[in-house]
Biopython code that builds the backbone (N, CA, C, O; Angstrom):
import numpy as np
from Bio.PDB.StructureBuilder import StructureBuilder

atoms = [
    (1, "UNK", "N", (-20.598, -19.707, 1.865)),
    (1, "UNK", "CA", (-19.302, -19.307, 2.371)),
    (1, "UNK", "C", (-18.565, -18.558, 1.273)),
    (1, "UNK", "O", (-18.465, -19.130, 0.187)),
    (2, "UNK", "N", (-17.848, -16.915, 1.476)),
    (2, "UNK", "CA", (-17.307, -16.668, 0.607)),
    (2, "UNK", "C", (-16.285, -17.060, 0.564)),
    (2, "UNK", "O", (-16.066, -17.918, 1.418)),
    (3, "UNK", "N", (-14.793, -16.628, -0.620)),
    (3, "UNK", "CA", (-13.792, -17.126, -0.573)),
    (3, "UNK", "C", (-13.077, -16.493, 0.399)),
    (3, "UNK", "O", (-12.083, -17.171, 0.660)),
    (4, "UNK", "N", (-13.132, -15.569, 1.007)),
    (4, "UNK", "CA", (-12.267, -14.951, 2.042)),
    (4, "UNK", "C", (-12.888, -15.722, 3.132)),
    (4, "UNK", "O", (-12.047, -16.093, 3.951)),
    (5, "UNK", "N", (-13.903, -16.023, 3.360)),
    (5, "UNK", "CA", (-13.900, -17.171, 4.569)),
    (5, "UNK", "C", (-13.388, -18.338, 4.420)),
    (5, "UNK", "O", (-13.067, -18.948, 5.440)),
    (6, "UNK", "N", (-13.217, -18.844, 3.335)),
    (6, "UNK", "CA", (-13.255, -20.052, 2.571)),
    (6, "UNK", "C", (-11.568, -20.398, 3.059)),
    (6, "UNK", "O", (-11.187, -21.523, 2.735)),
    (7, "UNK", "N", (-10.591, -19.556, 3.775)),
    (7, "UNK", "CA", (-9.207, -19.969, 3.322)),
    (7, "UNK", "C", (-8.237, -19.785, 2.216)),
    (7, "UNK", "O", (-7.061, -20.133, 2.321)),
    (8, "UNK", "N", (-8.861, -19.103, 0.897)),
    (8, "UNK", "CA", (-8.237, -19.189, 0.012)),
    (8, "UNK", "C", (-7.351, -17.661, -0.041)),
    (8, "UNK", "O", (-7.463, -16.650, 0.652)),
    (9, "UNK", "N", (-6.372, -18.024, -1.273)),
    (9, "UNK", "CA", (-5.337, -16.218, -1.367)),
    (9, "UNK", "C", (-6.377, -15.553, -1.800)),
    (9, "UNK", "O", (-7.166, -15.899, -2.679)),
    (10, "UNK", "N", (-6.369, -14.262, -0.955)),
    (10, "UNK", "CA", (-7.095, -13.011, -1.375)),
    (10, "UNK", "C", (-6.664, -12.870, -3.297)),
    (10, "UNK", "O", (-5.728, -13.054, -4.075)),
    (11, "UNK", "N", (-8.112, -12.415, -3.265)),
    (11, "UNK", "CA", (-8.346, -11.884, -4.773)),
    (11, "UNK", "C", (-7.806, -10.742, -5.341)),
    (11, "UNK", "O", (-6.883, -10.340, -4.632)),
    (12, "UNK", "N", (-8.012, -9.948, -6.455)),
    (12, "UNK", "CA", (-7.535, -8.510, -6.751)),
    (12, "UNK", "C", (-8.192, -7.671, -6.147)),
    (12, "UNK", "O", (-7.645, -6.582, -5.975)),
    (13, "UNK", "N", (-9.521, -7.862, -5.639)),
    (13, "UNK", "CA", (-9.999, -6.588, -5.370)),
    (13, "UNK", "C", (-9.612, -6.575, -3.736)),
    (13, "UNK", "O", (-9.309, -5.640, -2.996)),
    (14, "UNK", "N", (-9.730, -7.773, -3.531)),
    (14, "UNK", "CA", (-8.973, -7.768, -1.802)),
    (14, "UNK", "C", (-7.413, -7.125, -1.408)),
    (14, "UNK", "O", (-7.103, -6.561, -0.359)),
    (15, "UNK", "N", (-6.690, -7.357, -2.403)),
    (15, "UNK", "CA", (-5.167, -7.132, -2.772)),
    (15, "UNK", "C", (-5.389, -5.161, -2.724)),
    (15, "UNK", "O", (-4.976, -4.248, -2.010)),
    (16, "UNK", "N", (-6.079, -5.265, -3.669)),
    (16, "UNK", "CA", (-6.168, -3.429, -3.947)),
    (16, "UNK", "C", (-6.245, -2.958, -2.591)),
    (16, "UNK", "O", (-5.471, -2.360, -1.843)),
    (17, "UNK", "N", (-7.774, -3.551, -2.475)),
    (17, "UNK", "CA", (-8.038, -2.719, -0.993)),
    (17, "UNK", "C", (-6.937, -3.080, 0.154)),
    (17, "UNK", "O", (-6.975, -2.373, 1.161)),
    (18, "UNK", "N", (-6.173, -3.890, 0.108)),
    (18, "UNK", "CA", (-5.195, -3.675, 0.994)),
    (18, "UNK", "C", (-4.097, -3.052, 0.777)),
    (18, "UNK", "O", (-3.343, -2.542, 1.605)),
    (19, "UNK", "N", (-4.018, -3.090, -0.204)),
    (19, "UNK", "CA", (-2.592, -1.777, -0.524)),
    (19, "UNK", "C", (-3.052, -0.109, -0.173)),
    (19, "UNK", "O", (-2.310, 0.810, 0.174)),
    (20, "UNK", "N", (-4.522, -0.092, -0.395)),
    (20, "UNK", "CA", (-5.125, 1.330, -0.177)),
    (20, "UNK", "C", (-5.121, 1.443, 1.147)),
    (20, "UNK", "O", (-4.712, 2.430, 1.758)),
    (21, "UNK", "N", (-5.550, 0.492, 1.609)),
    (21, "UNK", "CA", (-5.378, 0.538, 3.071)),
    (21, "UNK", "C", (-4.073, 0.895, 3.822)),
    (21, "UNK", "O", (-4.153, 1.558, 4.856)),
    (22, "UNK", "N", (-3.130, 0.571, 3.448)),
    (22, "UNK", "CA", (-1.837, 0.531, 3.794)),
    (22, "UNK", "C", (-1.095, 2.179, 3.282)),
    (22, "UNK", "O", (-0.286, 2.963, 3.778)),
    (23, "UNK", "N", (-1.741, 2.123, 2.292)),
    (23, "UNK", "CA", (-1.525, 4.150, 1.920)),
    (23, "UNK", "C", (-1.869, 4.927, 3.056)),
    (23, "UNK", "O", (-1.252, 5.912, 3.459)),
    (24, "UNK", "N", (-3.057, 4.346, 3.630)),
    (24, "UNK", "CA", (-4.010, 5.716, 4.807)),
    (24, "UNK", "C", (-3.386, 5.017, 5.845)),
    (24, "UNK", "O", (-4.110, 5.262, 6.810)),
    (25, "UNK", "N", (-1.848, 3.794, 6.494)),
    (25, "UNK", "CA", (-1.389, 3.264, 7.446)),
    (25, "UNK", "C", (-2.607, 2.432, 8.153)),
    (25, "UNK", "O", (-2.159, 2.254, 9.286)),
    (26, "UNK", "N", (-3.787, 1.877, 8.115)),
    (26, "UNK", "CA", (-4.402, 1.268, 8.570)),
    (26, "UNK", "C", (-5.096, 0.008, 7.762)),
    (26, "UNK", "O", (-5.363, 0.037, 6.561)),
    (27, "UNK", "N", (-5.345, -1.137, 8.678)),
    (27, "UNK", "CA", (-5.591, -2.309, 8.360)),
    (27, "UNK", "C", (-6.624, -2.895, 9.517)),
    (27, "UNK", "O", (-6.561, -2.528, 10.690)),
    (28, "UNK", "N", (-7.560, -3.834, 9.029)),
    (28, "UNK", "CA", (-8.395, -4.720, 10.183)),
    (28, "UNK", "C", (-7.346, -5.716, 10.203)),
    (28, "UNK", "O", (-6.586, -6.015, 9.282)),
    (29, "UNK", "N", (-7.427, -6.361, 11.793)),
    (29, "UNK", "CA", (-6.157, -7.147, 12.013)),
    (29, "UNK", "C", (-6.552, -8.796, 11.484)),
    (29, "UNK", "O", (-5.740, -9.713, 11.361)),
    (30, "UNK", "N", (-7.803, -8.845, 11.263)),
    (30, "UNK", "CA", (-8.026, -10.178, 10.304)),
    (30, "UNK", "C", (-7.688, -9.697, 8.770)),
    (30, "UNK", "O", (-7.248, -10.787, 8.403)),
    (31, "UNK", "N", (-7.649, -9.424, 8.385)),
    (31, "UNK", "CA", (-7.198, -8.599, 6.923)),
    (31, "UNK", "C", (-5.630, -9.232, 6.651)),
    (31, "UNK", "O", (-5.192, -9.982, 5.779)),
    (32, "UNK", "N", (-4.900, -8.445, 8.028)),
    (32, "UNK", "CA", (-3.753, -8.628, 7.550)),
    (32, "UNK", "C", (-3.369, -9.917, 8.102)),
    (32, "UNK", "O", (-2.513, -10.477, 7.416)),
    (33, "UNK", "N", (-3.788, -10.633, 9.259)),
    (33, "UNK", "CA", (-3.295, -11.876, 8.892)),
    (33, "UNK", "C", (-3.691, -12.484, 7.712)),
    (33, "UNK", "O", (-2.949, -13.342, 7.233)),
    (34, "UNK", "N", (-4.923, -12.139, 7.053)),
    (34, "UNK", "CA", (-5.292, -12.858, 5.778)),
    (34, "UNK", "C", (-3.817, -12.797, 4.650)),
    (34, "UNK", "O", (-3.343, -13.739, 4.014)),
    (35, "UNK", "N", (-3.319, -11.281, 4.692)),
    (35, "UNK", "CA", (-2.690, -10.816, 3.746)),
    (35, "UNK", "C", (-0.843, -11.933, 4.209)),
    (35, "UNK", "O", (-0.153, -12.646, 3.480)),
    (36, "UNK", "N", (-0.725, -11.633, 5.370)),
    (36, "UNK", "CA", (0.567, -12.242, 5.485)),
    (36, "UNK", "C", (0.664, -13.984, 5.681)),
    (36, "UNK", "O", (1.596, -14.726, 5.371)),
    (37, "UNK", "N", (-0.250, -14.217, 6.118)),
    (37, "UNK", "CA", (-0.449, -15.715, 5.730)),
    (37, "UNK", "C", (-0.848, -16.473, 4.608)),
    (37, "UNK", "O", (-0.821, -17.703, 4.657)),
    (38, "UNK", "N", (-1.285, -15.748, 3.412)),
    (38, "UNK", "CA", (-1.998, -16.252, 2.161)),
    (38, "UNK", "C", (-1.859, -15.592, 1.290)),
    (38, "UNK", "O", (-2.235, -15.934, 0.169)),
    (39, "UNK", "N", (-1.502, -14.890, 1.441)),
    (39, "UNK", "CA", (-1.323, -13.526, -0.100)),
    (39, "UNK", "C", (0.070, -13.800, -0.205)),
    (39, "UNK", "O", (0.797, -13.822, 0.788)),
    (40, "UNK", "N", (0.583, -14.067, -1.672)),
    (40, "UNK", "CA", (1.904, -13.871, -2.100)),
    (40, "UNK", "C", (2.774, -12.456, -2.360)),
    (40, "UNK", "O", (2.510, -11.608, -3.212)),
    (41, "UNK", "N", (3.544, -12.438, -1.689)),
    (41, "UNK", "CA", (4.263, -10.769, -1.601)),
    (41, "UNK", "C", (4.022, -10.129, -3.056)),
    (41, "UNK", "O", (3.371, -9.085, -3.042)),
    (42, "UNK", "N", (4.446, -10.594, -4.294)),
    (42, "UNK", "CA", (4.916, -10.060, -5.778)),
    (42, "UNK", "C", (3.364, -9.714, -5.937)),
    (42, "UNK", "O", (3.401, -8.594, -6.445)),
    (43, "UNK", "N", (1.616, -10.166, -5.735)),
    (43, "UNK", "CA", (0.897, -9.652, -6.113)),
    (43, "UNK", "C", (1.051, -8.006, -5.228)),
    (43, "UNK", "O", (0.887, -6.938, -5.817)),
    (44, "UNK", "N", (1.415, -8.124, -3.639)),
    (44, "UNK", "CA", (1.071, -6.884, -3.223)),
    (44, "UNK", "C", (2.346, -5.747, -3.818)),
    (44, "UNK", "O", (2.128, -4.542, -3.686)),
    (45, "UNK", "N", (3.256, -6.073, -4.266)),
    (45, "UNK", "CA", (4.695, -5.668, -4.530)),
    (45, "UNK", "C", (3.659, -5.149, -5.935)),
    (45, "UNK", "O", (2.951, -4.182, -5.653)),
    (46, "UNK", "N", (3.538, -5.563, -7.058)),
    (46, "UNK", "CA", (3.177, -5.142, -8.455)),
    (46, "UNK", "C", (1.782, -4.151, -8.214)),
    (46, "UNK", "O", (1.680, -3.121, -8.881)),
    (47, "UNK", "N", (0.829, -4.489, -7.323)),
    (47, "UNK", "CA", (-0.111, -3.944, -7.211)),
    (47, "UNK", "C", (0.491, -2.252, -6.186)),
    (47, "UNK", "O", (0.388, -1.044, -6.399)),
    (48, "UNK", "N", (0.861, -2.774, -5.517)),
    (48, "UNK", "CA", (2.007, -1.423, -4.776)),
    (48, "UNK", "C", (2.586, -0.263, -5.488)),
    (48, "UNK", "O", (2.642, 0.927, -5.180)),
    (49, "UNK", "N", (3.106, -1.082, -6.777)),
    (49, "UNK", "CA", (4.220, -0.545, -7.523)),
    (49, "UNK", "C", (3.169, 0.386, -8.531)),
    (49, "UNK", "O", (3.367, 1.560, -8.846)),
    (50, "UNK", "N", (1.857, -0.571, -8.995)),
    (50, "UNK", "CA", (1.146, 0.138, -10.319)),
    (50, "UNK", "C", (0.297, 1.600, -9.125)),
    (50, "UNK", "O", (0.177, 2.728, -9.601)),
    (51, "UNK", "N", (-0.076, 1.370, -7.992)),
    (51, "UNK", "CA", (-0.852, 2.481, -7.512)),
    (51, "UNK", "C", (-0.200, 3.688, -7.203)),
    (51, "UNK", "O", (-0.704, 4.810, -7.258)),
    (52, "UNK", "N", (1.110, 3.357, -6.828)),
    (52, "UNK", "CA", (2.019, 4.278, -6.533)),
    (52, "UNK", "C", (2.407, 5.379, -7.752)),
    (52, "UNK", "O", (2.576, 6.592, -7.622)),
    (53, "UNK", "N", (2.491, 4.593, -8.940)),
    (53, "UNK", "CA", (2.772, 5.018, -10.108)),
    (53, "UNK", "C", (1.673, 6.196, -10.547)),
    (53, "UNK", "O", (1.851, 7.352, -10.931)),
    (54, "UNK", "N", (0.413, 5.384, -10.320)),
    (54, "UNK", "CA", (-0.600, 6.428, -10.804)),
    (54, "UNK", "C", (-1.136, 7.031, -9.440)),
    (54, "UNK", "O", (-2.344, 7.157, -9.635)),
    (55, "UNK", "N", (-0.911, 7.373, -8.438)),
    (55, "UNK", "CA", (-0.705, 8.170, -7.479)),
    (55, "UNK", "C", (0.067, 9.301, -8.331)),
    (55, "UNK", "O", (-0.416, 10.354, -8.746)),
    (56, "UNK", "N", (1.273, 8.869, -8.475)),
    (56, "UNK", "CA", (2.104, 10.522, -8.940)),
    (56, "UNK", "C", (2.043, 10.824, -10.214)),
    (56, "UNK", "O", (2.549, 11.873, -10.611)),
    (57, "UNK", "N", (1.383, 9.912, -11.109)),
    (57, "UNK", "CA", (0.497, 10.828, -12.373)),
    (57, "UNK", "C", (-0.263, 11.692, -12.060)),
    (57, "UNK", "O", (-0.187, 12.804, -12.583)),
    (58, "UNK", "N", (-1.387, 11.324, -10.922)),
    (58, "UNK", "CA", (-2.333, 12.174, -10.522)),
    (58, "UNK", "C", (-2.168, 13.679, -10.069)),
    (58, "UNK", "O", (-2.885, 14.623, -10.401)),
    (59, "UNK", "N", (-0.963, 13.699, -9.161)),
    (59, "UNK", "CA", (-0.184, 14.761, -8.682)),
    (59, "UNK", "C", (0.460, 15.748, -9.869)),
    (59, "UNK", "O", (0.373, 16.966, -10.026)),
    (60, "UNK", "N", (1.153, 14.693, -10.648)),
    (60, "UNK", "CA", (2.080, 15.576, -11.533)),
    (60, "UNK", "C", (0.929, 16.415, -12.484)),
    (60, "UNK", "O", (1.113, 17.587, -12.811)),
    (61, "UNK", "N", (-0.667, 15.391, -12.998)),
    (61, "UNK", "CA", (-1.644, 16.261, -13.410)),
    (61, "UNK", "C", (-2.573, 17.271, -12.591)),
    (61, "UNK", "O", (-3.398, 17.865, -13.285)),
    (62, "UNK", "N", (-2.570, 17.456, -11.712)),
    (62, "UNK", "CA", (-3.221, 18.073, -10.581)),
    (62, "UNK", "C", (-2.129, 19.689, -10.353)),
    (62, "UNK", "O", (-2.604, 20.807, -10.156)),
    (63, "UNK", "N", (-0.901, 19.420, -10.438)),
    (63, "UNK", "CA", (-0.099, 20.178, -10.698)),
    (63, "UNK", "C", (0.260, 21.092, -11.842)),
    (63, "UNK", "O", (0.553, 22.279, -11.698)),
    (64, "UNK", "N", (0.231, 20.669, -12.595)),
    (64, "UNK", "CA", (0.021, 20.561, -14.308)),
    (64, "UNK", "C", (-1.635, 21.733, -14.792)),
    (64, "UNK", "O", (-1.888, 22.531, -15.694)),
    (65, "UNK", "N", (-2.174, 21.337, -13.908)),
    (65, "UNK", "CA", (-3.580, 21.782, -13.933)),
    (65, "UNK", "C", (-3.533, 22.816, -13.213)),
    (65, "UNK", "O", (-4.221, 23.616, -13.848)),
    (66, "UNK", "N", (-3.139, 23.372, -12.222)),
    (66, "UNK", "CA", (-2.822, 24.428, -11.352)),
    (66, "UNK", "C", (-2.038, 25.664, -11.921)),
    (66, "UNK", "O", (-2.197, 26.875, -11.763)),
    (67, "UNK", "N", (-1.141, 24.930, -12.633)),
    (67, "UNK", "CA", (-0.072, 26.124, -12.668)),
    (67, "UNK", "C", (-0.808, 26.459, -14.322)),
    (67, "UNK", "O", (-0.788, 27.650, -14.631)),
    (68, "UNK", "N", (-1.378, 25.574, -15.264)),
    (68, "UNK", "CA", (-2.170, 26.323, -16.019)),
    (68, "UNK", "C", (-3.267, 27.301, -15.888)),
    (68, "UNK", "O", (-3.560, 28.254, -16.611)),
    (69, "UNK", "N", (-3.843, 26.828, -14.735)),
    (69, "UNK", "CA", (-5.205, 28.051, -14.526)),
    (69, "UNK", "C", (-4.383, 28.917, -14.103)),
    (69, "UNK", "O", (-4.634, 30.014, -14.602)),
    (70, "UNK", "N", (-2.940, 28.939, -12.955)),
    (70, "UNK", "CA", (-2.558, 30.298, -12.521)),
    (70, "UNK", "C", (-1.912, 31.217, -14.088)),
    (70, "UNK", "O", (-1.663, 32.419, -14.003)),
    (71, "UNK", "N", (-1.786, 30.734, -14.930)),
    (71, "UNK", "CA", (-1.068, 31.231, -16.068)),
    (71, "UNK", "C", (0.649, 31.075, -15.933)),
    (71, "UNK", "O", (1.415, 31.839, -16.521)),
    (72, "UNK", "N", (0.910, 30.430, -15.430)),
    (72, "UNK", "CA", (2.551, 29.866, -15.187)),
    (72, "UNK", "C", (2.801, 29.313, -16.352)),
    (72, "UNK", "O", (3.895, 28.791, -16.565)),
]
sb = StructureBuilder()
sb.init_structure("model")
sb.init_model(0)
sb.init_chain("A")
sb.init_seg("    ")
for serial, (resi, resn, name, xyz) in enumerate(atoms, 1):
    if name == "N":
        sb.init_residue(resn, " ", resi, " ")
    sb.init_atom(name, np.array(xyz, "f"), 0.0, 1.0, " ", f" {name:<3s}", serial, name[0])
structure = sb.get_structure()
């Protein structure tokens, strides 16, 4: 039995993948009862907060990278 069958709070990598999930608006509906019945808000809140963050690093370098090859 794994721990996600097992009853217990989702792990980090379960946490991630549900915040990623929640970026593209979709979720399996056992998932998220997993998430709202057993997962403590502040892991998905900090994990939310750090992807979001490096989401718009990515952008601001992707950008950054663009306007150097155009010669801007």
């Amino acid at each position: 039995m794994s721990r996600e069958e097992s009853g217990g709070a989702p792990n980090l990598w379960q946490v991630v993948k549900s915040v990623l999930w929640s970026f593209l608006g979709v979720q399996s509906e056992r998932n998220r009862e997993r998430d709202f019945s057993r997962g403590k808000p502040v892991h998905f809140i900090v994990v939310g907060a750090v992807m979001t963050l490096l989401f718009i690093l990515l952008l601001w370098g992707v950008v950054r990278l663009v306007l150097s090859a155009a010669g801007v």
